[in-house]
N, C-alpha and C positions, 0 to 999 in steps of 0.2 A: 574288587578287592576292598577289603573295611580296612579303614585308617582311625587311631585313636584322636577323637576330638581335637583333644587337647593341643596334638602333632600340628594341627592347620592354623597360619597365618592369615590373617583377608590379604592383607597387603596392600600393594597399588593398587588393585584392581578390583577395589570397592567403589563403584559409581556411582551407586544412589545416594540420593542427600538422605533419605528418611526411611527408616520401616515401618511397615502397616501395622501396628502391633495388634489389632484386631486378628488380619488377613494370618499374623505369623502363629500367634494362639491357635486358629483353627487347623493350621498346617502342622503345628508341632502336635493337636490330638491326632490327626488324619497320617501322622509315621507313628503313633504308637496304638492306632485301632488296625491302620491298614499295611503298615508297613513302608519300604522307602520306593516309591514306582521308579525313582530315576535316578541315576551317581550324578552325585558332583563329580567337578572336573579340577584337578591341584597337578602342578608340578614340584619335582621334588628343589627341597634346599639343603643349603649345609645342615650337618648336626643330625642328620636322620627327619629333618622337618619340611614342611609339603606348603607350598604357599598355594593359597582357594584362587582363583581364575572366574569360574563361571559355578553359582549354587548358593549365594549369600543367604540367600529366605531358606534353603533347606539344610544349613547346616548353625545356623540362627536358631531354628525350630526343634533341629535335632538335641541343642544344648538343652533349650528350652524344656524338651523333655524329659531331662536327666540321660538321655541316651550317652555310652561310653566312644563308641563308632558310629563311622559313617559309609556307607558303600561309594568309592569313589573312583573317576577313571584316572589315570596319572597319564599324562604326557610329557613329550619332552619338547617344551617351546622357548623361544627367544621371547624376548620382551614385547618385540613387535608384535607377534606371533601371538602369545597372551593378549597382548590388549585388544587384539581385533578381535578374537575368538570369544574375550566374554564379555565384548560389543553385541558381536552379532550373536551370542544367547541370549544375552537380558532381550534383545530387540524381539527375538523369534517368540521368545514365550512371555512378551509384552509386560516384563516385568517393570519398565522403567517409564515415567511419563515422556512427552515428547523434550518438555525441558529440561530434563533429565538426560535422556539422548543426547540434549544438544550443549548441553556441558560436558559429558565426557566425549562428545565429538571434537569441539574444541579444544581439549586438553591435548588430544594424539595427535591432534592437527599441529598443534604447538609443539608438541614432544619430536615428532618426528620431522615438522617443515613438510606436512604433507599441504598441499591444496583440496579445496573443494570438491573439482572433478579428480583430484587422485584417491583420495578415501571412499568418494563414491564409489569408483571403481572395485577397490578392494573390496568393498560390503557387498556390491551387486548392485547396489539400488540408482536411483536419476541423481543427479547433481542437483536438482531444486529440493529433492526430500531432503537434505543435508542441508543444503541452505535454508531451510522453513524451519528445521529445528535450529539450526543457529543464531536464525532473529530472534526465535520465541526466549532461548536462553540467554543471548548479549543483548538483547537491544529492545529490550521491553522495560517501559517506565513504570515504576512500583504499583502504579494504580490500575496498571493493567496485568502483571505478574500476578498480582492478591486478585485481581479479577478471574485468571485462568487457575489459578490455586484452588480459589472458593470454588469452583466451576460455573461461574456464569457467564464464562464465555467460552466455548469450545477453542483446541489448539488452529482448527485451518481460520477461524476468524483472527486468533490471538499472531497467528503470521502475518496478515494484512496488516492488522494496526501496528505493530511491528516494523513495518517496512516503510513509514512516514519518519519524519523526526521526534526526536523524543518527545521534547515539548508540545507538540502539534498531539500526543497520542491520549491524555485524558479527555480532550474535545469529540474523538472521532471514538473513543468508548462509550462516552455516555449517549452519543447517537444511538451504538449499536445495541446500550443496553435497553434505552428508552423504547428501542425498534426490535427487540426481542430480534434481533439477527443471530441465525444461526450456517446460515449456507456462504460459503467463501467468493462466490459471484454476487452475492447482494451487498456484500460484506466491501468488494475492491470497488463496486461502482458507487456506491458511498463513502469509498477514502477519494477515488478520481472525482468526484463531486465536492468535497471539502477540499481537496486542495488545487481546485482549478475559481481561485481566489485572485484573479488579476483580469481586469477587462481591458483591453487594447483595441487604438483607433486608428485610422489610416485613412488617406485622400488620394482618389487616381490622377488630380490635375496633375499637368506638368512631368509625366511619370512615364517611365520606361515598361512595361509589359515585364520584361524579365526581371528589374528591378523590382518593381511592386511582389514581386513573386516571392524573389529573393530577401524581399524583406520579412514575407512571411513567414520562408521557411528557418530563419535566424532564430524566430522567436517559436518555432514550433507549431502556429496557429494551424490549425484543425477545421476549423468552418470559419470565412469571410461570411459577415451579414452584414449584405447591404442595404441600410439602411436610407436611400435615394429614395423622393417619392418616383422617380421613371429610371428604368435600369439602361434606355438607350442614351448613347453618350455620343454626338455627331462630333465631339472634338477630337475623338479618340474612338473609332470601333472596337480597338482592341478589349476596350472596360465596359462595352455593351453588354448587358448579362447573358445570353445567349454564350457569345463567344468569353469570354469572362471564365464561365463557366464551364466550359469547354476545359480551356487552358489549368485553369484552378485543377479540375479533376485528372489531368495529368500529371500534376505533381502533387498527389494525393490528396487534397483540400475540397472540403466541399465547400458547396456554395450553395447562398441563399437568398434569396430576395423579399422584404420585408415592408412593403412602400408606404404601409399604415403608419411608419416610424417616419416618414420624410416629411418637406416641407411643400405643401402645394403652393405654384407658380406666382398663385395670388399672394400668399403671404411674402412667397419669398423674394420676386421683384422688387415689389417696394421697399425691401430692406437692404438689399445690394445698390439700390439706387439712393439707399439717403433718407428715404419718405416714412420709414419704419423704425425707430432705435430699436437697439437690440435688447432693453430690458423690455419690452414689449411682444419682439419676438422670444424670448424668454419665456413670457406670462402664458403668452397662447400657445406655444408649447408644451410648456408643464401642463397645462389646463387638459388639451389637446392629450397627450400621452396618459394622464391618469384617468379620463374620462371617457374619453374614443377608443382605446383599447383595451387588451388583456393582459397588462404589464407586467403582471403579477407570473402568469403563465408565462408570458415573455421571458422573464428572471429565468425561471424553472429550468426553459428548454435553453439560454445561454449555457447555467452551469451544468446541464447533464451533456453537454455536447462536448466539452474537451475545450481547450484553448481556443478562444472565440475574438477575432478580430471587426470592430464595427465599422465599415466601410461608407464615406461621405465622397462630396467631391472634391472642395475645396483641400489644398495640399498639406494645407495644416490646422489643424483642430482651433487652435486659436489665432487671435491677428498679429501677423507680424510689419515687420516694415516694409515689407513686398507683400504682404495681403491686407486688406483694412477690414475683413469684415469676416466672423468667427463661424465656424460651420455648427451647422446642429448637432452634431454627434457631439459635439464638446458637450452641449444640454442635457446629450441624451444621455452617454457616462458619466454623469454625475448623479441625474436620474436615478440610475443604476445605484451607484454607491453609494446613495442616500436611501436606500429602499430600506424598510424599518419592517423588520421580519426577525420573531422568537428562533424563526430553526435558521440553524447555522451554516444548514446548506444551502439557503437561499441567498447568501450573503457574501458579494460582491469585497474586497479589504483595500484592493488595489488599482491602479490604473496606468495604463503606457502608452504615448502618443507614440505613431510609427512618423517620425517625419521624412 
């Protein structure tokens, strides 16, 4: 059925922020070379007048070209009924960007008190597709909004960075931009790499097996690195790394054994006995760590591994009134967080003793 122009309303159910005015030019020659291939979609309103649902770019173009009518379908919907209907058109015939999507997803979310997984449902589609356009459209910091605008950053990356903190989100774009990333798995193991920005220490002395466990699992840690120069522990078999390790990998954690980071026997006698001060065992240490290994890679494989907890013996990282004498891991996390590195993923911010 043709409808006079004039007769249609957009109404609510105008969802795009912008029109291509390129895209509409060619579309309003291609109805007046080729004619109209498809109707819009309007329901009727008072007064004899038809409000548009689903067809903005074809009945835009249609004006465009001086045309009087438009060929359109008329239905008879509720409001609900309209707004999902010319959701799921702009979606089909990909008229709208993803953040675009995801602004008027959030409207009807609002409008109606729908959830997540209930508008997915409605649509058809996963509950994650609904929530990836919902980050990109609420929760994107201007510098990365104007990023995915300009296009130089595609929507599945512009979701990732999305899904960090605001603040946190110009650092982990200009990684992405720097890194020409364009794939969404390159994309999230480079946000889990910037924000696994906290190094944590812990000591098996004195220590319950289920406790030491239990303290890992509070903090979420991901790989214990033990940093002992010998992983057998005659005080305690349970913390021998054998069995250690055993246990850790039952309650999902890995484990790792690391001895080039400890302190061999020579040095470290003497320093529990007295014969050694500790800005000493400090020197040869640092000397030891930046010269003896590959610290640098060290770094690396910390921050690509997830929440990483560095495991000594002594029960607490520093001296207390019940311990007089400071473990190396104390050295070594500092080590750590003093490491002087341009990229940002290599860069340790934080630290938390387990005591």
């Amino acid at each position: 059925m043709k409808i006079d122009v004039n007769k249609i309303d957009v109404g609510r159910f105008s969802i795009r922020d912008e029109m291509d005015e390129e895209y509409l030019g060619q579309l309003a020659q291609s109805l007046l070379d080729d004619g109209q291939w498809h109707p819009i979609i309007v329901r009727r309103m008072e007064g004899g007048r038809y409000e548009l649902v689903a067809g903005h770019y074809r009945l835009k173009a249609s004006v465009k070209a001086g045309l009087k009518e438009i060929e359109a379908n008329i239905r008879e919907l509720s409001d609900e009924e309209a707004d999902l209907l010319s959701l799921k058109t702009n979606m089909l015939r990909q008229e709208l960007t993803p953040r675009e999507q995801g602004r008027a997803l959030s409207r009807i979310m609002e409008r109606y008190g729908w959830s997540q997984s209930e508008i997915a449902r409605k649509l058809s589609v996963e509950s994650k597709w609904v929530g990836r356009r919902l980050r990109v459209a609420l929760e994107l910091h201007e510098e990365v909004a104007k990023a995915l605008d300009n296009g130089r950053i595609n929507f599945s990356v512009a979701s990732v960075i999305g899904s960090i903190p605001l603040e946190e989100q110009p650092l982990l774009l200009s990684v992405v931009l720097k890194r020409g990333v364009t794939d969404i798995s390159e994309a999230g193991a480079i946000r889990r790499q910037l924000l696994n920005d906290t190094i944590f220490t812990i000591g098996c002395e004195d220590r319950d097996i289920d406790n030491f466990i239990d303290a890992l699992k509070q903090e979420d840690i991901e790989l214990l690195m033990d940093v002992r120069y010998s992983s057998d522990y005659q005080h305690d078999p349970d913390f021998s790394g054998n069995v250690l390790k055993r246990e850790l990998e039952r309650n999902d954690i890995e484990y790792e054994h690391r001895p080039e980071y400890g302190i061999p026997h020579i040095i470290q006698d003497p320093y529990k006995e007295g014969a050694l001060s500790h800005q000493c065992l400090k020197q040869w240490y640092e000397w030891h760590v930046n010269t003896e290994t590959k610290f640098s890679e060290f770094i690396e494989h910390l921050k690509k591994s997830g929440k990483v907890a560095l495991m000594g013996v002594e029960k607490y990282a520093k001296p207390t009134k019940e311990q007089k004498y400071s473990c190396h891991r104390d050295i070594l996390a500092d080590l750590i967080l003093d490491q002087k590195s341009s990229d940002p993923l290599m860069k340790f911010g934080k630290r938390k003793d387990l005591g």
